[in-house]
N, C-alpha and C positions, 0 to 999 in steps of 0.2 A: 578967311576966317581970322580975325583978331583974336590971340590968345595973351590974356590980361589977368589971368588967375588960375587958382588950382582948378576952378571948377570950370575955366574954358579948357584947362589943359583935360581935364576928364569927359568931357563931352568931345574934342578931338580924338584922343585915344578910342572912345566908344565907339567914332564913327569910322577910324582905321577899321579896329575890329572888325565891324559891321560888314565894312566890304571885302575884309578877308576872307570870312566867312561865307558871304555869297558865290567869291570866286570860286574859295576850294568845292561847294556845293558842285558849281559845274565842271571842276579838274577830277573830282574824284570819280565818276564813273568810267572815261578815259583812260583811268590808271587801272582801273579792274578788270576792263575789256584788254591790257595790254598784258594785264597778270598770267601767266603759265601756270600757275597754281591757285588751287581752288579755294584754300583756305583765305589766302590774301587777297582774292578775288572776292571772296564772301567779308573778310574786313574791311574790303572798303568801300563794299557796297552798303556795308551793315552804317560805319563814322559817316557817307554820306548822306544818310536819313537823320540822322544825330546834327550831321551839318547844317541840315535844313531848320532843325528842331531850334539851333543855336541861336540864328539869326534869327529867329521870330522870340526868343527870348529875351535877342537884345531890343528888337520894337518894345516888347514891351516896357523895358528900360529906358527908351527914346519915351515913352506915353508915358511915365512916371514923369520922368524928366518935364514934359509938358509940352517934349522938340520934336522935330521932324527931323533925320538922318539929315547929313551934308555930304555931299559926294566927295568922297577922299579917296584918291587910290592908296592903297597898304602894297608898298613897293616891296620889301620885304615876299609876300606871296607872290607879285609878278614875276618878281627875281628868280623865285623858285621855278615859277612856271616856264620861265625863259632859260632856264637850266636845263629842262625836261626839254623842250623842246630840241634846242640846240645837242642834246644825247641822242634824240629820234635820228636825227639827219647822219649821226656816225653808222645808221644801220646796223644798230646791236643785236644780238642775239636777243631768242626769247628770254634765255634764262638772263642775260646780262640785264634787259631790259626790266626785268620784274623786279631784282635787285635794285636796281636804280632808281627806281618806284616807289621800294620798300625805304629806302635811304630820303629819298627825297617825301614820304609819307611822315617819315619819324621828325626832318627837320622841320616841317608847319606843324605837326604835334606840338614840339618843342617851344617855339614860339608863340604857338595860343597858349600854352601851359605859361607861357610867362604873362603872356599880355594880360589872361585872367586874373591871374594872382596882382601883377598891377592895377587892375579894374576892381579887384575886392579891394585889397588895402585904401584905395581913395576912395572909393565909397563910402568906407568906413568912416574914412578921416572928415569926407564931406555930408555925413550924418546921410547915407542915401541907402539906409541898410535895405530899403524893401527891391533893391537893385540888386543884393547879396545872393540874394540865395540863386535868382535866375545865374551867375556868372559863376558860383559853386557846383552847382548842375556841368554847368559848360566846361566846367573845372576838369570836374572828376571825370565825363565822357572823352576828353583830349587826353588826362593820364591815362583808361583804359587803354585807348585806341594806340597810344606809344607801348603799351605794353603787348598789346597783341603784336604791332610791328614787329618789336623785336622779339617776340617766340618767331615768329613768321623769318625771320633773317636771319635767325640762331639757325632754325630746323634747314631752311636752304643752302646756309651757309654748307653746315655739315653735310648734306646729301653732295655737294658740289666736290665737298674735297676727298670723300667718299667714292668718285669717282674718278679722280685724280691717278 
């Protein structure tokens, strides 16, 4: 892919996204099955369904656009994934395990919470506002889901040291 302007740089960026988004789709059930706790287990079973929601937000985005996605990998999410993975093989505890889940849940929040806000602003700037609202959806469901993470880390944290 030749990128030659703001508007190839925003049609790349969408297609990062796009396959962030389908990865974390299939990472996040993995992380709930690994979860010890119910509550975190039901969050991210809950952002997985949301995830699914995301990426079909963004086709519709790709059909405004008038494109067909472009296979990109978003290194960024594999990285995560390849994090996670490489934690499984230390043989953690459950509870260490869920923690790490939880941490590793908050850092691709955090990252779609940017990548969106960069997706709105050029949007904007490239007049593609009927793109806006889907990527403010997607917005606001990633800051929920960081929010829930961290009640979810806050409350285990303290149960852990609780028993300390």
């Amino acid at each position: 892919m030749t990128i030659q302007s703001a508007q190839d740089l925003f049609f790349y960026d969408l297609c990062g996204m796009y396959d962030a988004e389908l990865k974390l789709a299939q990472v996040l059930p993995t992380l709930a099955q690994e979860s010890q706790d119910a509550q975190t287990r039901d969050a991210f079973l809950e952002h997985q369904q949301e995830t699914v929601h995301h990426a079909q937000n963004l086709e519709q985005c790709f059909q405004i656009l008038g494109r067909s996605p472009v296979k990109l990998e978003n290194h960024a999410v594999a990285g995560l994934k390849e994090d996670h993975d490489t934690f499984v093989q230390q043989k953690p505890s459950p509870q260490a395990l869920t923690m790490f889940d939880i941490g590793a849940g908050s850092k691709s929040e955090y990252l779609e919470i940017s990548a969106y806000r960069g997706l709105i602003d050029s949007a904007n700037l490239l007049g593609l506002q009927s793109c806006v609202p889907l990527f403010q959806q997607n917005l606001q469901q990633e800051e929920a889901a960081a929010r829930k993470l961290a009640t979810c880390a806050q409350r285990l944290g303290q149960e852990q040291v609780g028993r300390v």
